[in-house]
C-alpha positions in Angstrom: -69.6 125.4 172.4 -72.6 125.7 170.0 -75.8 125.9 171.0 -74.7 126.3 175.3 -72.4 129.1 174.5 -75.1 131.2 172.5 -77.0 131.0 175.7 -74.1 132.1 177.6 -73.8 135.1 175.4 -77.6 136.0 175.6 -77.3 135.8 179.2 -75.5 139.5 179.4 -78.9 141.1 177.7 -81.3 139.0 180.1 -79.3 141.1 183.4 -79.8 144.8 180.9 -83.3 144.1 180.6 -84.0 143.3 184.6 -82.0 146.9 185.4 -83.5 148.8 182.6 -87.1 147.3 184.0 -86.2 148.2 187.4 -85.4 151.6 187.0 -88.7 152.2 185.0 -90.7 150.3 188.1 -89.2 152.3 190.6 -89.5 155.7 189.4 -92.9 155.0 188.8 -93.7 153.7 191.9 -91.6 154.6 194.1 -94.0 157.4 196.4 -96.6 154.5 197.4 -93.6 152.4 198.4 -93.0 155.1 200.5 -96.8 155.5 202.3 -96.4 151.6 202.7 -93.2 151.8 204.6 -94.7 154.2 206.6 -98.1 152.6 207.0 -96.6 149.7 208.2 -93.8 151.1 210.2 -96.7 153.2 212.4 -97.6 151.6 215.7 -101.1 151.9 216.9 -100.8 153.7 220.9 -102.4 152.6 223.8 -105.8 154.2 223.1 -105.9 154.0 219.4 -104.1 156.5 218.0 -102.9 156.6 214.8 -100.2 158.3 213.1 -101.7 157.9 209.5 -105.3 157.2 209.2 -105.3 156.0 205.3 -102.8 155.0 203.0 -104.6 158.8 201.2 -104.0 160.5 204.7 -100.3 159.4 205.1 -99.7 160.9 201.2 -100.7 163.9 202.5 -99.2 164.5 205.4 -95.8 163.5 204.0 -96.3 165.8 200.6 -97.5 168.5 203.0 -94.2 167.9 205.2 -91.8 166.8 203.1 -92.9 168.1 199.5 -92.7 166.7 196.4 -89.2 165.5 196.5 -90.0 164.0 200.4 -92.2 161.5 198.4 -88.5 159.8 196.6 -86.8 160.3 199.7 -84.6 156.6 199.4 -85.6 156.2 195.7 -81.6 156.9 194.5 -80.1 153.7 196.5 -83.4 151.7 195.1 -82.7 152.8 191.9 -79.3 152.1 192.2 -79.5 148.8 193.6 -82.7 147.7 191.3 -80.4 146.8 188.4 -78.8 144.2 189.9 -81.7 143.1 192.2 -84.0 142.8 189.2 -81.8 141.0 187.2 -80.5 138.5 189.3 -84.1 137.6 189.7 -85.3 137.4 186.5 -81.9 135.5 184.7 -81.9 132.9 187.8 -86.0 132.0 187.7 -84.4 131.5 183.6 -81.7 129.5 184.2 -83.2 127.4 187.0 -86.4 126.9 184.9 -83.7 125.9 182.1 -81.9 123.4 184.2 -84.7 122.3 186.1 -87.1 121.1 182.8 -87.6 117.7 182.2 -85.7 115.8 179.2 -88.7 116.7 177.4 -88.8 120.1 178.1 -92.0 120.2 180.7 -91.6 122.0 183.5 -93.7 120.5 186.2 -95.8 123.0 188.9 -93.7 122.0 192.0 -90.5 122.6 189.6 -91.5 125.9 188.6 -91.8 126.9 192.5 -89.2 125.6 193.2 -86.9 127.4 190.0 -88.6 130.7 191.6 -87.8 129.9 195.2 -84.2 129.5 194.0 -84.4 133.0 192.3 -85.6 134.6 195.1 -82.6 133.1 197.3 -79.7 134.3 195.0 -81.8 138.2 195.1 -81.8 138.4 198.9 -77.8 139.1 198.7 -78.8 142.6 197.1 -82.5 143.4 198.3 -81.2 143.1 202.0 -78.9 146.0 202.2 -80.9 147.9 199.7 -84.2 147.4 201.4 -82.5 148.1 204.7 -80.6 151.5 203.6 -84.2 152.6 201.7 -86.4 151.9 205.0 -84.2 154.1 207.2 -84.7 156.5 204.7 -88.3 156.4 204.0 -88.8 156.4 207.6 -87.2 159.6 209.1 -89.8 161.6 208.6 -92.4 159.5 210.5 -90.3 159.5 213.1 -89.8 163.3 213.3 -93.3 163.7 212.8 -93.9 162.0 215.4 -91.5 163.4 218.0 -93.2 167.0 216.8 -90.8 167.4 215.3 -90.6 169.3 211.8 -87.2 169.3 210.1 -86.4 165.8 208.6 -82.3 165.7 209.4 -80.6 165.1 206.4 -79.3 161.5 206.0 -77.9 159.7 202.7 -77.5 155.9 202.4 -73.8 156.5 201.6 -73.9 157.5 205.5 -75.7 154.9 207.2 -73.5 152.6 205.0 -70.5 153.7 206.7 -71.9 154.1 210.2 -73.1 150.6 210.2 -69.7 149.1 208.8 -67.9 150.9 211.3 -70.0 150.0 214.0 -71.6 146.6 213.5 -69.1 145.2 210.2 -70.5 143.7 207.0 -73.3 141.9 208.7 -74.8 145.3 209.8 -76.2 145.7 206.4 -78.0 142.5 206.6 -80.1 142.9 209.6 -83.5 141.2 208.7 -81.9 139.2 205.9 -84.2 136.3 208.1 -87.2 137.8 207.3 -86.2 139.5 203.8 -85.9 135.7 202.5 -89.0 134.5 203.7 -90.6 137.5 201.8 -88.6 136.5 198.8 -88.6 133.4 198.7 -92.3 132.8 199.2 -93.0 135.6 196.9 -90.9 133.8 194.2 -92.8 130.8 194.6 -95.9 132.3 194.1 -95.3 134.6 191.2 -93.4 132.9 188.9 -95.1 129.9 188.1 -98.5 132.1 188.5 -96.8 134.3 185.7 -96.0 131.6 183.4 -99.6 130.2 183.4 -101.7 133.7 183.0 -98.9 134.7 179.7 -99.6 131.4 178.7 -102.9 132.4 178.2 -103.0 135.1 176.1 -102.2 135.3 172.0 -99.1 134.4 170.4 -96.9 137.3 168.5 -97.5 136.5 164.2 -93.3 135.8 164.1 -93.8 132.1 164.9 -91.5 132.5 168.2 -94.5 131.3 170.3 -94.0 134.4 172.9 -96.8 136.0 174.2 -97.6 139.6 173.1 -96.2 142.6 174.8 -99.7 143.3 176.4 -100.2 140.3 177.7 -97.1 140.1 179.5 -97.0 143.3 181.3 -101.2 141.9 182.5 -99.8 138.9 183.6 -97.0 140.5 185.6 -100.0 142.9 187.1 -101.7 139.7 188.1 -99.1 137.9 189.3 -97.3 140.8 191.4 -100.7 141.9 192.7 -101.5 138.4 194.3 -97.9 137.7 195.5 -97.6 140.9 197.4 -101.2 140.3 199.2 -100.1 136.8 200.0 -96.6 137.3 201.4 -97.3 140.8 203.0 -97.0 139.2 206.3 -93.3 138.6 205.7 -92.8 142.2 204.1 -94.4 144.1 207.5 -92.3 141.5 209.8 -89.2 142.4 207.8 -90.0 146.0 207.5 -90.4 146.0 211.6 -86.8 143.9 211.7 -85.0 146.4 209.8 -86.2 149.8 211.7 -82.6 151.2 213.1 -84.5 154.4 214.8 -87.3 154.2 216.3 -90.0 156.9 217.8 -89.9 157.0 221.5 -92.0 154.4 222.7 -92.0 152.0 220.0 -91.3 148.5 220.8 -88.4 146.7 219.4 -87.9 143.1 218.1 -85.3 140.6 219.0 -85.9 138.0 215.3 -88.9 136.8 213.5 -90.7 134.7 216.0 -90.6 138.0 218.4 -92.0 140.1 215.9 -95.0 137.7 214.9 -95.8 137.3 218.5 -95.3 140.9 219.8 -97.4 142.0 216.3 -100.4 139.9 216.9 -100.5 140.4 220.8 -100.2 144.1 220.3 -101.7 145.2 217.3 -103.8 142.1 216.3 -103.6 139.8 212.8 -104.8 143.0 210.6 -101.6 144.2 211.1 -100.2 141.6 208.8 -102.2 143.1 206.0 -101.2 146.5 206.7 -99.8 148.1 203.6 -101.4 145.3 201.7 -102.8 147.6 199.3 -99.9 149.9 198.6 -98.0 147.1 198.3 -100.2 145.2 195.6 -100.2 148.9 194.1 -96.5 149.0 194.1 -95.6 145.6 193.2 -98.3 144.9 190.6 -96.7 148.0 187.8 -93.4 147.1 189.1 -93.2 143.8 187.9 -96.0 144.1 184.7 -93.3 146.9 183.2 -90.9 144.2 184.1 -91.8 141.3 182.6 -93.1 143.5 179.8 -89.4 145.1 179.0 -88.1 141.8 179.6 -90.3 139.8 176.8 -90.0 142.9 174.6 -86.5 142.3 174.5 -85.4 146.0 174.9 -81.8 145.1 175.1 -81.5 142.9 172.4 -82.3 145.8 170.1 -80.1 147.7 171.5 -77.3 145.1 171.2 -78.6 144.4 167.8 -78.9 141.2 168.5 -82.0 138.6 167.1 -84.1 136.6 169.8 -84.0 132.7 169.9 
C-alpha cells in the first residue's frame, strides 16, 4: 500500500482540522451571519419602508429584542453541522486537486476551478439542510418584529426537522438545494484557486516543507473569502429567499430560481443582489482565514501525534 495508503491514513486528520476550523469560524462569526440573514430576508414595502435601515441598525434592534443570546439564535445546528460541512470541503478541493494534477504535478487554472467546483458539489449534501434549519431560525424574529409582534416563539431545529419529514419527507430538508449549489459551486471556483495563488505568495516556513506560514494563510483565506462572498452573493440572497418556510404577511413567495431572479429585480431592483454583501464578506472572510489557517497549522496532526508530509 506504501505511499497511497499513508495518504489514506492522513485523510482522517484533514476532516478534524475542517470541524475543529468550523466551530472556531462560527462562534466567531456567527451574530453578523445573523444581521445578513435578516438584511437580506427584509422586503422593501410599497413606499420604501424598511425594516432595518443598516446592517448597524438591524444589530440593534435584534440585541435590543432578542438580547445577547438572540444574536446565536441557530448557531448550535451551524455548529453542529460545520464539522462535517467544512471538512468535506476542504479534504475534496485536496483530493480533487490530487487526482486532478498533471503527471508532472502542475495543476493548471481551469483544473483548480474545476477541483473546487467539485468540492463545493460533494458540501451541498450537508449545507442544504443546515442552511435551511439555521435560516428559519435566524429569521423568526424578523418576522415577529414585523407582525408587532414581541415574543419570538420558541422553535429548535430538532422541531422543524421533524415537522418537515413528517409533512414533506426527506426532500423537505433540501428546499433550495437549486440555488444552495450555485452559491457553492461558484464560490468554490472562485476561492480555491484564488487561495492557492495569494499563499503562494507569501514566505515559506524555515522546515524545508515549502508550506506557507501560518500568517499568510489565514490572509489569504481573508482575501480569498472576502472576494468569493461579494462575487456570488447574488446566489446567497436567491437561496436565502428559496429557503424562507414563514413568511411576514405580505411578503411574496417564490416558485425556483428563475422566479426569484425575476420577481427580485422587478421588485426590489439589482441592489438587492448585493444586499448583505458586506456582512457576508465580513462573515465569510474570518470564517475561512481561521480555516485555512487551522488547516495549514496542522492542529490535528499534533494532536494525533502524527508528522506532516
Amino acid at each position: 500500500m506504501g505511499e497511497r495508503g499513508e495518504r489514506q491514513f492522513k485523510l482522517l486528520p484533514k476532516i478534524i482540522n475542517g470541524g475543529i476550523a468550523g466551530i472556531i469560524g462560527v462562534s466567531c462569526v456567527f451574530p453578523l451571519d445573523l444581521v445578513k440573514t435578516r438584511l437580506q430576508n427584509q422586503q422593501i414595502g410599497q413606499n420604501g419602508e424598511r425594516q432595518y435601515r443598516s446592517m448597524l441598525d438591524c444589530f440593534r434592534k435584534t440585541y435590543r429584542a432578542e438580547g445577547y443570546f438572540g444574536m446565536y439564535r441557530g448557531s448550535a445546528v451551524n455548529i453542529v453541522l460545520i464539522t462535517p460541512e467544512k471538512a468535506i470541503k476542504l479534504a475534496a478541493n485536496d483530493f480533487f486537486r490530487h487526482h486532478l494534477s498533471t503527471p508532472g504535478g502542475g495543476l493548471p487554472l481551469g483544473r483548480e476551478m474545476a477541483a473546487g467546483g467539485l468540492a463545493g458539489l460533494c458540501q451541498i449534501i450537508i449545507t442544504t439542510p443546515m442552511e435551511l434549519l439555521k435560516i428559519q431560525l435566524q429569521d423568526a424574529g424578523r418576522v415577529v418584529s414585523k407582525q408587532g409582534g414581541v415574543v419570538v416563539p420558541r422553535q429548535t431545529a430538532l422541531g422543524i426537522t421533524l415537522e418537515l419529514l413528517r409533512t414533506k419527507g426527506i426532500l423537505g430538508l433540501y428546499k433550495g438545494v437549486g440555488a444552495t449549489a450555485f452559491r457553492d459551486v461558484s464560490f468554490s471556483i472562485v476561492y480555491f484557486p484564488l487561495f492557492a495563488h495569494l499563499n503562494a505568495l507569501g514566505p515559506r516556513k524555515k522546515d524545508g516543507s515549502g508550506e506557507a506560514v501560518f500568517w499568510c494563510s489565514l490572509l489569504a483565506g481573508i482575501g480569498a473569502g472576502a472576494t468569493s462572498a461579494f462575487v456570488v452573493n447574488p446566489f446567497d440572497v436567491v437561496k436565502t429567499r428559496l429557503q424562507l418556510l414563514k413568511r411576514a404577511e405580505g411578503e411574496v413567495a417564490y416558485k425556483g430560481i428563475t422566479d426569484a431572479f425575476i420577481s427580485l429585480l422587478k421588485n426590489e431592483g439589482p441592489t438587492v443582489f448585493f444586499r448583505g454583501a458586506a456582512c457576508r464578506m465580513i462573515v465569510i472572510a474570518p470564517l475561512f482565514g481561521i480555516a485555512q489557517m487551522v488547516y495549514f497549522l496542522g492542529v490535528a496532526e499534533k494532536l494525533m501525534g502524527m508528522n506532516e508530509s
